[in-house]
Steps between C-alpha positions, in 0.01 A plus 500: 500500500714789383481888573664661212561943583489635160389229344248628275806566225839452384741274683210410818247449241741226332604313772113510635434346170738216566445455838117449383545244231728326763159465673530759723199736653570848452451855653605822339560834654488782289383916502348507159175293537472429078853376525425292734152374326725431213726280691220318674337379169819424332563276817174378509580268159762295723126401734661577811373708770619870420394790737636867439478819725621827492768593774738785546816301591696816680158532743552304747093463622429420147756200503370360842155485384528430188711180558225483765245487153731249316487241827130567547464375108759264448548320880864555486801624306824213427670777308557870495667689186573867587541602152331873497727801471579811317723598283708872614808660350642742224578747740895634651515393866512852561148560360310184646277605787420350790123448393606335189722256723245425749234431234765260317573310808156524634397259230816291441624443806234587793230328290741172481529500851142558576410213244748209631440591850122420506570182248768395800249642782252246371789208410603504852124488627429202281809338558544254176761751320483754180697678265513880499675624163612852437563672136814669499758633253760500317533867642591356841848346337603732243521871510187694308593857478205755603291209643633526868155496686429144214842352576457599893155312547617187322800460662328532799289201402773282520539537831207469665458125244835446667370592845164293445685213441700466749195579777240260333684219371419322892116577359545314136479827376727589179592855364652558207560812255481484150705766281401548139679674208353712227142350469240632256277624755242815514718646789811437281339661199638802430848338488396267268391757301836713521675353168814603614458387902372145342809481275698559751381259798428224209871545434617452864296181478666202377166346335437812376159575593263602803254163634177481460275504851415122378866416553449553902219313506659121574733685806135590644401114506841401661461789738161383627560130448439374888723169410826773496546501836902600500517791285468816654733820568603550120435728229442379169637735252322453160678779288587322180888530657482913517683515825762232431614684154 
């Protein structure tokens, strides 16, 4: 079965979708409760098991019981995508407050941590290995001006994949990060919206366009596959080329 943050849209909703008509079982998290009754019957067509519940990520009782929820429903969790996060920025470093840092990283960074440590908490207890997968950004290689608090917390995700990997690889447990580019995504909407900000990323991107969510999908179903048993410690960066150009 896999947990998928976030994954009642956009990029978590995609690769949920895959990971489903892969044959998966799957359970969404998600605040907005007709969002996530959306997802659920959408999923529902692929006749797997799909359960959804709303969780506050950056809470960290809310995670604990409601991964509690997921175990209670499912019996067990083979893979966990921390995909949820929030978007910050458009604002000097000299104007961004601390609030507005702490409630970016609250979500992007704390809330990944939260996530993939009670997915490895119950890993290690069960003992037959896992996959923990963190959403990322192209943010944590290149340099986004007035997104410091954005580019902070996903850079900071590296690390702690990084870190996971090395302490639960004796456990079978892999961690890896995944890094998209300009996606057509709800969170990513009012760039996509900018003509000029679209031009201008679409140019920097030598196939000269921003993915759709559906294109992240087949990484999800390598990420979760069990039989990879080797890969872990990387960061897949699936930007179209916009940080090589």
């Amino acid at each position: 079965m896999a947990l998928v943050t976030g994954g009642n849209g956009g990029i978590g909703l995609a690769m949920a979708t895959a990971m489903a008509e892969a044959g998966a079982d799957i359970v969404i998290w998600g605040r907005q409760a007709n969002k996530n009754e959306s997802a659920a019957e959408a999923l529902g067509a692929t006749g797997r098991r799909i359960a959804t519940f709303e969780c506050d990520v950056a809470d960290e009782a809310a995670v604990i019981e409601t991964f509690a929820r997921s175990l209670g429903t499912m019996g067990r969790v083979d893979a966990v995508f921390a995909n949820a996060g929030t978007s910050g920025g458009g604002t000097s470093i000299t104007d961004v407050t601390f609030d507005e840092w702490r409630r970016v990283n609250s979500v992007n960074l704390d809330g990944v941590f939260l996530c993939l440590r009670e997915g490895a908490r119950h890993m290690v207890d069960r003992g037959d290995g896992g996959s923990l997968v963190a959403i990322s950004s192209t943010a944590a290689i290149h340099g986004p001006g007035r997104s410091h608090a954005y580019a902070a917390s996903k850079t900071g995700v590296l690390g702690l994949v990084r870190a996971l990997a090395v302490d639960l690889a004796r456990h079978r447990i892999r961690a890896n990060a995944v890094c998209p580019g300009w996606t057509i995504t709800e969170l990513a909407s009012r760039g996509y919206s900018d003509d000029r900000f679209r031009t201008a990323t679409t140019q920097r991107t030598p196939v000269r366009r921003w993915a759709d969510p559906t294109e992240m999908g087949p990484l999800g179903v390598y990420l979760a596959d069990p039989t990879i048993t080797f890969h872990t410690g990387d960061t897949f960066v699936i930007d179209g080329g916009y940080t090589i150009f």
